[in-house]
PDB file of N, CA, C, O and CB in Angstrom:
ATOM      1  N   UNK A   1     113.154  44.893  75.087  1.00  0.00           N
ATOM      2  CA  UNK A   1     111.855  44.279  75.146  1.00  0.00           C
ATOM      3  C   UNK A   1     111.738  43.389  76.387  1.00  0.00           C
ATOM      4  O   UNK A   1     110.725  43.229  77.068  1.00  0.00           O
ATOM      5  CB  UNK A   1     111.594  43.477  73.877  1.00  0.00           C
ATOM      6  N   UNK A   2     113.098  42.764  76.589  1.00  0.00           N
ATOM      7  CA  UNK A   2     112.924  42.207  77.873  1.00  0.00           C
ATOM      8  C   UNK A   2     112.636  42.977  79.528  1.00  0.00           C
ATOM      9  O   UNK A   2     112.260  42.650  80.653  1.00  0.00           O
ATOM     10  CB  UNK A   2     114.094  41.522  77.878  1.00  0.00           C
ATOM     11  N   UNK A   3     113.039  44.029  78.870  1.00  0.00           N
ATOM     12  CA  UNK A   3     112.908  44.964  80.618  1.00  0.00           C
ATOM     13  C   UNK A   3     111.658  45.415  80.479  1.00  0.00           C
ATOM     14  O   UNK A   3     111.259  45.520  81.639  1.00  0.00           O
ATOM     15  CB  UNK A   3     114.045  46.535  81.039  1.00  0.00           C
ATOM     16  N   UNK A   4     110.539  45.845  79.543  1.00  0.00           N
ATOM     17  CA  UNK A   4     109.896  45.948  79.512  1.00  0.00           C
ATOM     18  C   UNK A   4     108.681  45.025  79.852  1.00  0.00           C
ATOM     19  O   UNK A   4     107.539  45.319  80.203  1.00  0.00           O
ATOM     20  CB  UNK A   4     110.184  46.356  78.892  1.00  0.00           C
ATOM     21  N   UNK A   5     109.354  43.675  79.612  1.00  0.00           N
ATOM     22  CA  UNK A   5     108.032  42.241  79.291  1.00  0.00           C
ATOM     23  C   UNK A   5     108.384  42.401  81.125  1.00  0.00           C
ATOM     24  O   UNK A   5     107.416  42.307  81.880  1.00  0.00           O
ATOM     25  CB  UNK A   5     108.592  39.994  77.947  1.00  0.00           C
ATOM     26  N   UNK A   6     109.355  42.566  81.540  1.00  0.00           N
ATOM     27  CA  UNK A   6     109.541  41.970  83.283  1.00  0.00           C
ATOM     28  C   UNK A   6     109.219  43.550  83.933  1.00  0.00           C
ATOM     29  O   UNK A   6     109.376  43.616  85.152  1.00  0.00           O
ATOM     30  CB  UNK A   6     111.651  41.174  83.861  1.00  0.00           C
ATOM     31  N   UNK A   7     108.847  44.644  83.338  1.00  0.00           N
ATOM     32  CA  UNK A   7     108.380  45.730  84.319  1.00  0.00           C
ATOM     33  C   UNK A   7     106.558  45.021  84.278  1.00  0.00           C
ATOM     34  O   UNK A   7     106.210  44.455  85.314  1.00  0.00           O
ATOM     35  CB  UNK A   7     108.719  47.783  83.550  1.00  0.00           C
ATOM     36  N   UNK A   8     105.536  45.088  83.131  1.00  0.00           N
ATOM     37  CA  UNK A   8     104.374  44.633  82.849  1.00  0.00           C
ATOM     38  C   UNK A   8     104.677  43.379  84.004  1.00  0.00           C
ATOM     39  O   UNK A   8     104.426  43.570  85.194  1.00  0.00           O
ATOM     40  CB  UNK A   8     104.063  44.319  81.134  1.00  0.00           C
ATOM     41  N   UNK A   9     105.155  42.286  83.579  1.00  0.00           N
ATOM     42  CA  UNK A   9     104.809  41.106  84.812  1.00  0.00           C
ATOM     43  C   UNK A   9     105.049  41.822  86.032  1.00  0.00           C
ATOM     44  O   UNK A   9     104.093  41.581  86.770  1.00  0.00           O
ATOM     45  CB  UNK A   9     105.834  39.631  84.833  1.00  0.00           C
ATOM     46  N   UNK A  10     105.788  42.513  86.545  1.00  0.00           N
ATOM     47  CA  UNK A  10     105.636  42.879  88.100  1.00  0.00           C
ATOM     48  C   UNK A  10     104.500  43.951  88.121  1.00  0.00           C
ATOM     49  O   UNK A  10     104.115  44.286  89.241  1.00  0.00           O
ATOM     50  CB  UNK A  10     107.132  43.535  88.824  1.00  0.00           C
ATOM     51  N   UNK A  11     103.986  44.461  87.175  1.00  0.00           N
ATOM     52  CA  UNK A  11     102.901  45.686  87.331  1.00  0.00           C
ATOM     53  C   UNK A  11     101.875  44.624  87.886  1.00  0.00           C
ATOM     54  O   UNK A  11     101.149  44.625  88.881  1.00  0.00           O
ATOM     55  CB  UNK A  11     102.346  46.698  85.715  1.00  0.00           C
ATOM     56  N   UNK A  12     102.099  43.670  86.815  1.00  0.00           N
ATOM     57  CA  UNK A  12     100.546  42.546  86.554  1.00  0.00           C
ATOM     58  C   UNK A  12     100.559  41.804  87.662  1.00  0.00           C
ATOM     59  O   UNK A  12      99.546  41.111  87.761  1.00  0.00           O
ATOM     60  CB  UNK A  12     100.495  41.309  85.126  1.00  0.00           C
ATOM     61  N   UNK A  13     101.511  41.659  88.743  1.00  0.00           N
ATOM     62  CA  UNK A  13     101.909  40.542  89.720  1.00  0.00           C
ATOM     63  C   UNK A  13     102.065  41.112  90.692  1.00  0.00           C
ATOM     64  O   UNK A  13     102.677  40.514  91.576  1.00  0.00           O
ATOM     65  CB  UNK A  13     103.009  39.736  89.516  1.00  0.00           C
ATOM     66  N   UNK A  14     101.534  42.663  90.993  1.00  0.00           N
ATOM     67  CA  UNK A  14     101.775  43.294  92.351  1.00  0.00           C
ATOM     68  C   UNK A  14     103.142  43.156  92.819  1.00  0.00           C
ATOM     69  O   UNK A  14     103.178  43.372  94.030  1.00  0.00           O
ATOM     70  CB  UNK A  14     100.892  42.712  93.392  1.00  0.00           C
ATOM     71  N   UNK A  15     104.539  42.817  92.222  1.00  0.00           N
ATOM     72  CA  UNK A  15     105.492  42.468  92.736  1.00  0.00           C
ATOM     73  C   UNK A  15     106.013  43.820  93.534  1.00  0.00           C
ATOM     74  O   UNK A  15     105.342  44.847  93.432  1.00  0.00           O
ATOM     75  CB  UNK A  15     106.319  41.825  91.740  1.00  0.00           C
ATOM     76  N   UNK A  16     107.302  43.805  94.384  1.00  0.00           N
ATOM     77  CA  UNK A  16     107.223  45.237  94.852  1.00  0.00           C
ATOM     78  C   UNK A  16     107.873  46.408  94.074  1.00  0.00           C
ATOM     79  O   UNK A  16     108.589  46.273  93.082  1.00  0.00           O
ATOM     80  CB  UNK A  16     107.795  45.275  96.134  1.00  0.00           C
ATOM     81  N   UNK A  17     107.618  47.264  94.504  1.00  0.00           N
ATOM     82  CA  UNK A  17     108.095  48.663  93.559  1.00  0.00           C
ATOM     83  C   UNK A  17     109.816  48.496  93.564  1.00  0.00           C
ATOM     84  O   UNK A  17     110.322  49.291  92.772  1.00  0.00           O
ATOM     85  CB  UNK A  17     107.524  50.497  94.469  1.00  0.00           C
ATOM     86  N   UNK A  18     110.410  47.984  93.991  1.00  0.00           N
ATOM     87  CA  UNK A  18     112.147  47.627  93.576  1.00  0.00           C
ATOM     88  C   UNK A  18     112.078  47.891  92.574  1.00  0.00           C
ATOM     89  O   UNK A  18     112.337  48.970  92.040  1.00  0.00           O
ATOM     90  CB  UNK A  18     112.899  46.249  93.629  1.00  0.00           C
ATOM     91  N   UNK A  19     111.413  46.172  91.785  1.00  0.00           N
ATOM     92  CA  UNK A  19     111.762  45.949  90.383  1.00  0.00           C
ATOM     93  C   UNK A  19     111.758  47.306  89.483  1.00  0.00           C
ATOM     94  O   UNK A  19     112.699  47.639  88.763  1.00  0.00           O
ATOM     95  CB  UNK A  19     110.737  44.902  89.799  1.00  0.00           C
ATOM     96  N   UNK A  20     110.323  48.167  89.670  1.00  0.00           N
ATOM     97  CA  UNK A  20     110.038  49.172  88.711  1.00  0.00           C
ATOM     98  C   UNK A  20     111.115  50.229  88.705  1.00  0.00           C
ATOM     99  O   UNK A  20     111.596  50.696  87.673  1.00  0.00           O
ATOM    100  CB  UNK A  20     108.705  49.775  88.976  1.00  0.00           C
ATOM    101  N   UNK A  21     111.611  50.724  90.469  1.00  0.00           N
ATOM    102  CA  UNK A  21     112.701  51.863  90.540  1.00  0.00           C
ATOM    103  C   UNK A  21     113.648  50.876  90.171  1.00  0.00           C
ATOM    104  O   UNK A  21     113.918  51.230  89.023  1.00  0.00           O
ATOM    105  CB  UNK A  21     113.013  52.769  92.036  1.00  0.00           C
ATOM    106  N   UNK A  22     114.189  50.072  90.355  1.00  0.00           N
ATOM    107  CA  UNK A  22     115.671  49.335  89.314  1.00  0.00           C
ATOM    108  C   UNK A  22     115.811  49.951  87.949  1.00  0.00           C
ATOM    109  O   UNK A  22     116.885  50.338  87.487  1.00  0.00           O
ATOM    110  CB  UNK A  22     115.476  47.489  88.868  1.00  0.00           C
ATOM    111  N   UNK A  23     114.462  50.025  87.240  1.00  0.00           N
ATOM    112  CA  UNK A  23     114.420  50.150  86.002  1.00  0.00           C
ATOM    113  C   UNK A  23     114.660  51.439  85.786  1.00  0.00           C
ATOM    114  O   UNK A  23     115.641  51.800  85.136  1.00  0.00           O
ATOM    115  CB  UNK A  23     113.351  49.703  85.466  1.00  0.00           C
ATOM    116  N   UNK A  24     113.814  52.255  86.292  1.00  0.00           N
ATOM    117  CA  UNK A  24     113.829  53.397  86.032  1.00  0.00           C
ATOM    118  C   UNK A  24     115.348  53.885  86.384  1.00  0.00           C
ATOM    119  O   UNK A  24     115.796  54.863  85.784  1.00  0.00           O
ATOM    120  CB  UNK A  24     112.709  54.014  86.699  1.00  0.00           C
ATOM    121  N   UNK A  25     116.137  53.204  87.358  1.00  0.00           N
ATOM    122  CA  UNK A  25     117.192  53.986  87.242  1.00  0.00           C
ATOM    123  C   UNK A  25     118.635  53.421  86.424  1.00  0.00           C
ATOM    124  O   UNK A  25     119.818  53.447  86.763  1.00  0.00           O
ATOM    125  CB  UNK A  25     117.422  54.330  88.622  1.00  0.00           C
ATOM    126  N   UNK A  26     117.879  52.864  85.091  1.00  0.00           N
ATOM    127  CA  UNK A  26     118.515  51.707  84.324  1.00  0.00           C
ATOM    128  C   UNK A  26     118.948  52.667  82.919  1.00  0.00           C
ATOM    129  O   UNK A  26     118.118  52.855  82.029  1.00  0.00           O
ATOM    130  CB  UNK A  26     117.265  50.203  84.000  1.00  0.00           C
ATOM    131  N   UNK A  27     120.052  53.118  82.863  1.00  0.00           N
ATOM    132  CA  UNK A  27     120.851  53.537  81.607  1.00  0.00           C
ATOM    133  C   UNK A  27     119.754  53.717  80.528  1.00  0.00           C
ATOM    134  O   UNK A  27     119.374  54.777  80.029  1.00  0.00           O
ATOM    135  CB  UNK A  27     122.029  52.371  81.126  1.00  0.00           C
ATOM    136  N   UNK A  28     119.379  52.616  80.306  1.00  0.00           N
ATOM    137  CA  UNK A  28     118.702  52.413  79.291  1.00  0.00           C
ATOM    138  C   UNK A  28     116.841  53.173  79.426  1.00  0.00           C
ATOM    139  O   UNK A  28     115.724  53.093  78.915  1.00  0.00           O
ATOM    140  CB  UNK A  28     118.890  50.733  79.160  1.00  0.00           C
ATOM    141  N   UNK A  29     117.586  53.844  80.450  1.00  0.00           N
ATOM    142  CA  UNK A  29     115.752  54.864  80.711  1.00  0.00           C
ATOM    143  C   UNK A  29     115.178  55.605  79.454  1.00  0.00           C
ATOM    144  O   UNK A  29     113.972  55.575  79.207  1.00  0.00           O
ATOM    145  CB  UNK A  29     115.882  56.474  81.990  1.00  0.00           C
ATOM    146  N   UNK A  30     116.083  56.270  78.668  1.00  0.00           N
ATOM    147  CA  UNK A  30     115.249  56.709  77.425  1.00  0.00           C
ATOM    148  C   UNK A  30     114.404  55.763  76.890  1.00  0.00           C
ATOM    149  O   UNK A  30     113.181  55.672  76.792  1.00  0.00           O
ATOM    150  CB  UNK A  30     116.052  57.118  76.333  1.00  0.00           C
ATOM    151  N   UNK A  31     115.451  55.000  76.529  1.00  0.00           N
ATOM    152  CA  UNK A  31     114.563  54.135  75.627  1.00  0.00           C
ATOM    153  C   UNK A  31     113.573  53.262  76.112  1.00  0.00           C
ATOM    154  O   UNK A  31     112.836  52.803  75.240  1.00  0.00           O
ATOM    155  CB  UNK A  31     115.296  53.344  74.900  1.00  0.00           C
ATOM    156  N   UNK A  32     113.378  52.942  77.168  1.00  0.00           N
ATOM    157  CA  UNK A  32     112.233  52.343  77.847  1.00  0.00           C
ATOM    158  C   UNK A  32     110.944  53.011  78.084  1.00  0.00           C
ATOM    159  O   UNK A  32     109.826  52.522  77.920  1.00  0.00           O
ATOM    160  CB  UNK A  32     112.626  51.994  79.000  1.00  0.00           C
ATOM    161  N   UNK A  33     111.251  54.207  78.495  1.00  0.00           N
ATOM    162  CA  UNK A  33     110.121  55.451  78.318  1.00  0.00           C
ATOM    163  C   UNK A  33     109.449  55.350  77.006  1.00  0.00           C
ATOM    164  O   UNK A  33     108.243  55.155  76.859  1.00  0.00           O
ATOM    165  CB  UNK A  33     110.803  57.007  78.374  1.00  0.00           C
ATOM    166  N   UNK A  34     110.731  55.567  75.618  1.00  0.00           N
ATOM    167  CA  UNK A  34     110.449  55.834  74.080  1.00  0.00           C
ATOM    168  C   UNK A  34     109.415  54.425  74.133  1.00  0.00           C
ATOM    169  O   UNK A  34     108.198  54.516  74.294  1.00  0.00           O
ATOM    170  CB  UNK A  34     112.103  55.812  72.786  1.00  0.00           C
ATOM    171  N   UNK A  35     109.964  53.454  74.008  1.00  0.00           N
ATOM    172  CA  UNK A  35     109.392  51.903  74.172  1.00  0.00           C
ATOM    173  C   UNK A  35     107.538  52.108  74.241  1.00  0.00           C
ATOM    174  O   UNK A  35     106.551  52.069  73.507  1.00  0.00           O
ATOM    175  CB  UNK A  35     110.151  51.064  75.971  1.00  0.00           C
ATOM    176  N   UNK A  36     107.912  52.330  75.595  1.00  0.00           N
ATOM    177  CA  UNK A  36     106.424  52.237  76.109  1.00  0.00           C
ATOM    178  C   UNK A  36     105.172  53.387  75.668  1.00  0.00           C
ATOM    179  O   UNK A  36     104.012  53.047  75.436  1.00  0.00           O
ATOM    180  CB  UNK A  36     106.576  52.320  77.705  1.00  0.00           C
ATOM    181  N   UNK A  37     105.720  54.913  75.606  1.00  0.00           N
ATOM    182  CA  UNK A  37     105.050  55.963  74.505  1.00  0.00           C
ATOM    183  C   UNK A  37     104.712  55.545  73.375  1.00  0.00           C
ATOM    184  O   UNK A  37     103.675  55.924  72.832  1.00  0.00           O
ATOM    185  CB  UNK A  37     105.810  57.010  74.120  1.00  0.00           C
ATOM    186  N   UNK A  38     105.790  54.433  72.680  1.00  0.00           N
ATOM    187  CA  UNK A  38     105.290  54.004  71.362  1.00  0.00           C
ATOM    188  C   UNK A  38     103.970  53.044  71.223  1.00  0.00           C
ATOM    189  O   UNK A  38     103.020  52.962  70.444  1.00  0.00           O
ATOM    190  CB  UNK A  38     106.423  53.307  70.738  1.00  0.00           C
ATOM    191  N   UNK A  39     104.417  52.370  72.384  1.00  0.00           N
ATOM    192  CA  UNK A  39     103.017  50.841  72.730  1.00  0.00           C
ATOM    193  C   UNK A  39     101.914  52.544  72.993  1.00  0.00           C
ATOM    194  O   UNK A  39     101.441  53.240  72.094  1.00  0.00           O
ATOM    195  CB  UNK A  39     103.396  49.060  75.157  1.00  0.00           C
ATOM    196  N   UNK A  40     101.843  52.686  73.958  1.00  0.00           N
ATOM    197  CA  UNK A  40     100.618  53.386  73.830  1.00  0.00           C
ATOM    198  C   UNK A  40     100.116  54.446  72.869  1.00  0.00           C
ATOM    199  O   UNK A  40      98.957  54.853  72.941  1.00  0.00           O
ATOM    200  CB  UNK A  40     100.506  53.861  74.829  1.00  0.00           C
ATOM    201  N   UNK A  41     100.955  54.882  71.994  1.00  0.00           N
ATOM    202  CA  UNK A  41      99.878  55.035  70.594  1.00  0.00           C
ATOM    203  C   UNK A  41      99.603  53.984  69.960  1.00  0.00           C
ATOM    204  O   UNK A  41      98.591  54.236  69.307  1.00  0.00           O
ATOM    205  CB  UNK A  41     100.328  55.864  69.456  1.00  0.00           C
ATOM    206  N   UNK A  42      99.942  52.901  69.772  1.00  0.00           N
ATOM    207  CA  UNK A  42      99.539  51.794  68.912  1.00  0.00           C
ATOM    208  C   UNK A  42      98.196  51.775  69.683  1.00  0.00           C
ATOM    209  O   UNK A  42      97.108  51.888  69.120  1.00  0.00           O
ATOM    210  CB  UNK A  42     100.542  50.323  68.867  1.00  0.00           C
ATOM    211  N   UNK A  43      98.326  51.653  70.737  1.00  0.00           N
ATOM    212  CA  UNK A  43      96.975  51.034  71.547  1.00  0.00           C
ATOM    213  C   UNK A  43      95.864  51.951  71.128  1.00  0.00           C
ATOM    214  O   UNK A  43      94.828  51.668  70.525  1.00  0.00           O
ATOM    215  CB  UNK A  43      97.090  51.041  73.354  1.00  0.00           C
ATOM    216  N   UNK A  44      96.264  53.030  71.543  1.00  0.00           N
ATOM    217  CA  UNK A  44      95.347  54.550  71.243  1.00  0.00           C
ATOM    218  C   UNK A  44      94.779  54.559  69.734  1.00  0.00           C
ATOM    219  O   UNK A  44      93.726  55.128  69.445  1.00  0.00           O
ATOM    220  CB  UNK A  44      96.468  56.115  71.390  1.00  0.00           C
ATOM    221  N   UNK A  45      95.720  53.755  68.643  1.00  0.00           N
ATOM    222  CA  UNK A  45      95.545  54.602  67.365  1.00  0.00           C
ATOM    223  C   UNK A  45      94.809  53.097  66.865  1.00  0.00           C
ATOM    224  O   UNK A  45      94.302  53.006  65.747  1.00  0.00           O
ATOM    225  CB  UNK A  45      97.213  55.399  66.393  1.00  0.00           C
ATOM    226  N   UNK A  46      94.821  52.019  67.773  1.00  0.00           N
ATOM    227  CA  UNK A  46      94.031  50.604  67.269  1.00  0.00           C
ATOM    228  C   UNK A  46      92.628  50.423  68.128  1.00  0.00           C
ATOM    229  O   UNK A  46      91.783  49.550  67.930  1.00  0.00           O
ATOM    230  CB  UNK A  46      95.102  49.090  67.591  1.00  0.00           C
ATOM    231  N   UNK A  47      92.592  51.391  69.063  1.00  0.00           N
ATOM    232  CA  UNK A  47      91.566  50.914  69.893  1.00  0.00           C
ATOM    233  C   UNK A  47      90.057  51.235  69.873  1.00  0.00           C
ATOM    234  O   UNK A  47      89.305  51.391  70.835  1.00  0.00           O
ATOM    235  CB  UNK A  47      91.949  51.211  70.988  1.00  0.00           C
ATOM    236  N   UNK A  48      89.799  51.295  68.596  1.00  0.00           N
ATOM    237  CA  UNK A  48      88.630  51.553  67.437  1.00  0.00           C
ATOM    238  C   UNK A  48      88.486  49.939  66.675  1.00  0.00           C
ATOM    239  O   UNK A  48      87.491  49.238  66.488  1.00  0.00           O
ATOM    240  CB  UNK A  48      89.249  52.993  66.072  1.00  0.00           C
ATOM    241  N   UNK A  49      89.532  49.784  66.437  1.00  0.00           N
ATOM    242  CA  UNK A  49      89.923  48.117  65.427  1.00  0.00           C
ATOM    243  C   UNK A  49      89.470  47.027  66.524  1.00  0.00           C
ATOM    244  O   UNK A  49      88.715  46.069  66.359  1.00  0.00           O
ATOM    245  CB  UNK A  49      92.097  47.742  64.948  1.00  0.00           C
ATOM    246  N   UNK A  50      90.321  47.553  68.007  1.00  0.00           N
ATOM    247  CA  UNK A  50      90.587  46.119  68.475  1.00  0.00           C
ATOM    248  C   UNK A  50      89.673  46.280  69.845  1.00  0.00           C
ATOM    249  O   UNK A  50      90.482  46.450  70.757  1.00  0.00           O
ATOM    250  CB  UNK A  50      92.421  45.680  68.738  1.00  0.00           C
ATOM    251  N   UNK A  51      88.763  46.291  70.202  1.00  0.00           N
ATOM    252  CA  UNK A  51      87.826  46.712  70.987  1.00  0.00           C
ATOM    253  C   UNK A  51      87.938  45.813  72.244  1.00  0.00           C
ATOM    254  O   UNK A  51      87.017  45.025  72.459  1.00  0.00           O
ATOM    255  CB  UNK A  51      86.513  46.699  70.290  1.00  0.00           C
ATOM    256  N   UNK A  52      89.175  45.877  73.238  1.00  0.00           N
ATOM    257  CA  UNK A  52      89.404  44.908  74.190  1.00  0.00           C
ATOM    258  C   UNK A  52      89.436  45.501  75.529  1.00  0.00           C
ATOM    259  O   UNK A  52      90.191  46.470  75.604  1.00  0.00           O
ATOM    260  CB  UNK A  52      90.601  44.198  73.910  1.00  0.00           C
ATOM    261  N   UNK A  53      88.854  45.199  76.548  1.00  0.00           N
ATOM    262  CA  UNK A  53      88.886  45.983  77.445  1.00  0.00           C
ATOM    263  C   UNK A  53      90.506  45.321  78.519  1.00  0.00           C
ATOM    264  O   UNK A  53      90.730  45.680  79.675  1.00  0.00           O
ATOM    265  CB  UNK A  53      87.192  45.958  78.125  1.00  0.00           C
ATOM    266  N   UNK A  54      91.378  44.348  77.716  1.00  0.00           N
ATOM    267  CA  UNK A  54      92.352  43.607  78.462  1.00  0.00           C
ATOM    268  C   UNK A  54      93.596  44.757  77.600  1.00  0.00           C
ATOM    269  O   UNK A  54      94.465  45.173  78.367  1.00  0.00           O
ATOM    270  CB  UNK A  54      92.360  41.533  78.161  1.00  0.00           C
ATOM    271  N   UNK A  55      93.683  45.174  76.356  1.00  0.00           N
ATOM    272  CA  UNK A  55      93.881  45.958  75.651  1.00  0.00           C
ATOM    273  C   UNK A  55      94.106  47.807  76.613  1.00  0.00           C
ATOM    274  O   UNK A  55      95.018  48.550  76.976  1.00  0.00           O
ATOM    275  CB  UNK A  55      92.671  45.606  74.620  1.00  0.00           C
ATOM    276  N   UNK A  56      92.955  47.762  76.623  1.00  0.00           N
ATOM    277  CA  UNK A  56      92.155  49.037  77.254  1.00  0.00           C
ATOM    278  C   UNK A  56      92.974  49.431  78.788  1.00  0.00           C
ATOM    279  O   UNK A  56      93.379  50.481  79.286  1.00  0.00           O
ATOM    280  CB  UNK A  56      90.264  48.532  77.576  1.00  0.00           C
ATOM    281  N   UNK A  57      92.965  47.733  79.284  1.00  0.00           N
ATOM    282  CA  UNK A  57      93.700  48.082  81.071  1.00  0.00           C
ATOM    283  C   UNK A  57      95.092  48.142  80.928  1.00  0.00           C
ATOM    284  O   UNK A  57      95.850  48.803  81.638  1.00  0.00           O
ATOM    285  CB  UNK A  57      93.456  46.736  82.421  1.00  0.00           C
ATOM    286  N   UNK A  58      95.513  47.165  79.639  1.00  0.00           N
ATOM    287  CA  UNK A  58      97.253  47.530  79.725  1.00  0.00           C
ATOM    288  C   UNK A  58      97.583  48.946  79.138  1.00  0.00           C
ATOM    289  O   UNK A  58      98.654  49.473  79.439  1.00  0.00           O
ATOM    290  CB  UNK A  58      98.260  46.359  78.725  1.00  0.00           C
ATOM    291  N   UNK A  59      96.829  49.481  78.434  1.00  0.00           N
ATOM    292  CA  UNK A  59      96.999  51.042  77.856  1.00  0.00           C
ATOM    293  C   UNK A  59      97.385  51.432  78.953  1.00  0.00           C
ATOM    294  O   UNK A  59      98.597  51.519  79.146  1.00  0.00           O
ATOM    295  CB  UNK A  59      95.758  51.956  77.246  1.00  0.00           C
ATOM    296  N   UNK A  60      96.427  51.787  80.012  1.00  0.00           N
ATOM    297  CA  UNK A  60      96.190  52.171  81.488  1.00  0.00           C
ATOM    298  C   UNK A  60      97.400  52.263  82.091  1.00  0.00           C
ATOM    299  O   UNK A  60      98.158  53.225  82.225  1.00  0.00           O
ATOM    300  CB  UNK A  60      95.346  51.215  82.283  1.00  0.00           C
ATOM    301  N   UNK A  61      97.498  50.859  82.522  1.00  0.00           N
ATOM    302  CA  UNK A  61      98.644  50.650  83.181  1.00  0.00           C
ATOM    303  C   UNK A  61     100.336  51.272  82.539  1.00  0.00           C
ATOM    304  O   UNK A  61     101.302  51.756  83.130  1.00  0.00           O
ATOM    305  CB  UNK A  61      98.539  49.117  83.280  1.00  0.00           C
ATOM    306  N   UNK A  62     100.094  50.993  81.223  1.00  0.00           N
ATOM    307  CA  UNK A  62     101.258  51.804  80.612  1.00  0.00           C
ATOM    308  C   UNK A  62     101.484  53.486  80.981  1.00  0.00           C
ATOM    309  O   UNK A  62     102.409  54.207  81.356  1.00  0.00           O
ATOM    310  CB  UNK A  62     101.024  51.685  79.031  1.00  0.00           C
ATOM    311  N   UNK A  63     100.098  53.616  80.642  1.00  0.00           N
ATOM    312  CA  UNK A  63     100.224  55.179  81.066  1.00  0.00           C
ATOM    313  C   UNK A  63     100.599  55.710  82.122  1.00  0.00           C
ATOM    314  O   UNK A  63     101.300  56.718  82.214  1.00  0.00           O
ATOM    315  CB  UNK A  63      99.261  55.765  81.040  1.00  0.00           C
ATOM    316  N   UNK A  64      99.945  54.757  83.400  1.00  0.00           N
ATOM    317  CA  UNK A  64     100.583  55.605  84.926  1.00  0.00           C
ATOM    318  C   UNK A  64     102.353  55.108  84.625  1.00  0.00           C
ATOM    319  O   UNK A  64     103.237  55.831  85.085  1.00  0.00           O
ATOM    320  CB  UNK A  64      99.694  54.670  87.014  1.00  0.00           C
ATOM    321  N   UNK A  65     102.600  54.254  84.090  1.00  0.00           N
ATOM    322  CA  UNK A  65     104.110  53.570  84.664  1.00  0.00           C
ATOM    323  C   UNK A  65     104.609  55.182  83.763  1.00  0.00           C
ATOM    324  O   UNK A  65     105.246  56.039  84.376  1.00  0.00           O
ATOM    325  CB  UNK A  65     104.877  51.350  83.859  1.00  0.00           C
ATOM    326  N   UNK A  66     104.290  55.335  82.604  1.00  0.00           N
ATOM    327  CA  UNK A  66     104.801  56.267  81.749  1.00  0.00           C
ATOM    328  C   UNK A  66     105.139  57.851  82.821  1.00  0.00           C
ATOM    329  O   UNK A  66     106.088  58.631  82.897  1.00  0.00           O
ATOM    330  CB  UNK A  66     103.537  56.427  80.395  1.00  0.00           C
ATOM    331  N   UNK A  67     103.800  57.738  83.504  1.00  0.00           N
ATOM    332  CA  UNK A  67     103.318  58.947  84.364  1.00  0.00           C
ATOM    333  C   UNK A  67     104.348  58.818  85.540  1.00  0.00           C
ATOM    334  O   UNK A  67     104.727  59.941  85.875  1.00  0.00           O
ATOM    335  CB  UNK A  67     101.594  58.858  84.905  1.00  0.00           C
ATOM    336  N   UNK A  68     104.722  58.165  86.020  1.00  0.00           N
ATOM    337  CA  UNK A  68     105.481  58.225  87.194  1.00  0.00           C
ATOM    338  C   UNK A  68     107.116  58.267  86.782  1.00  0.00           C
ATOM    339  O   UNK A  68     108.041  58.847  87.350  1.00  0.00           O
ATOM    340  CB  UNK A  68     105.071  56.935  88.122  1.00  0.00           C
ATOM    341  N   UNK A  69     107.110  57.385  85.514  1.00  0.00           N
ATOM    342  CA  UNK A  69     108.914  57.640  85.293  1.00  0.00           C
ATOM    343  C   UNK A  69     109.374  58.881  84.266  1.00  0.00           C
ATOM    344  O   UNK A  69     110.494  59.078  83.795  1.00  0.00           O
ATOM    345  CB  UNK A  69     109.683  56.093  84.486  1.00  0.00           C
ATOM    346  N   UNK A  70     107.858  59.834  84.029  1.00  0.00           N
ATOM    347  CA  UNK A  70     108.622  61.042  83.199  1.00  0.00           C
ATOM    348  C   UNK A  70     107.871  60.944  81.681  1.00  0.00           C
ATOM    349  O   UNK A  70     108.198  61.716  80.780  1.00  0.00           O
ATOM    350  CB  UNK A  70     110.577  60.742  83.064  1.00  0.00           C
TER     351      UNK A  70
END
């Protein structure tokens, strides 16, 4: 949860693409992928309930990070 909370702050903080390829080439790549597929059905399967467009942009953003590491 922590590599995840510090990939989102550098998405959210323009930081440079290091941090994100660090990750991606981090052992623990399944499960960070699994991680984040899971957040975005929650988002997908709440976003009728929870009508947020701050909601809506982190879906987003999950999805390309999802899209680029596989």
């Amino acid at each position: 949860m922590i590599d995840l909370r510090g990939l989102s702050q550098a998405l959210a903080h323009n930081k440079p693409k290091q941090q994100v390829c660090q990750l991606r080439n981090c052992p623990r790549h399944a499960e960070l992928t699994e991680t984040i597929r899971g957040a975005i059905f929650v988002l997908e399967k709440t976003k009728s309930a929870f009508k947020s467009s701050e909601l809506a942009a982190l879906r987003m953003k999950l999805e390309r990070v999802l899209g680029k590491s596989g």
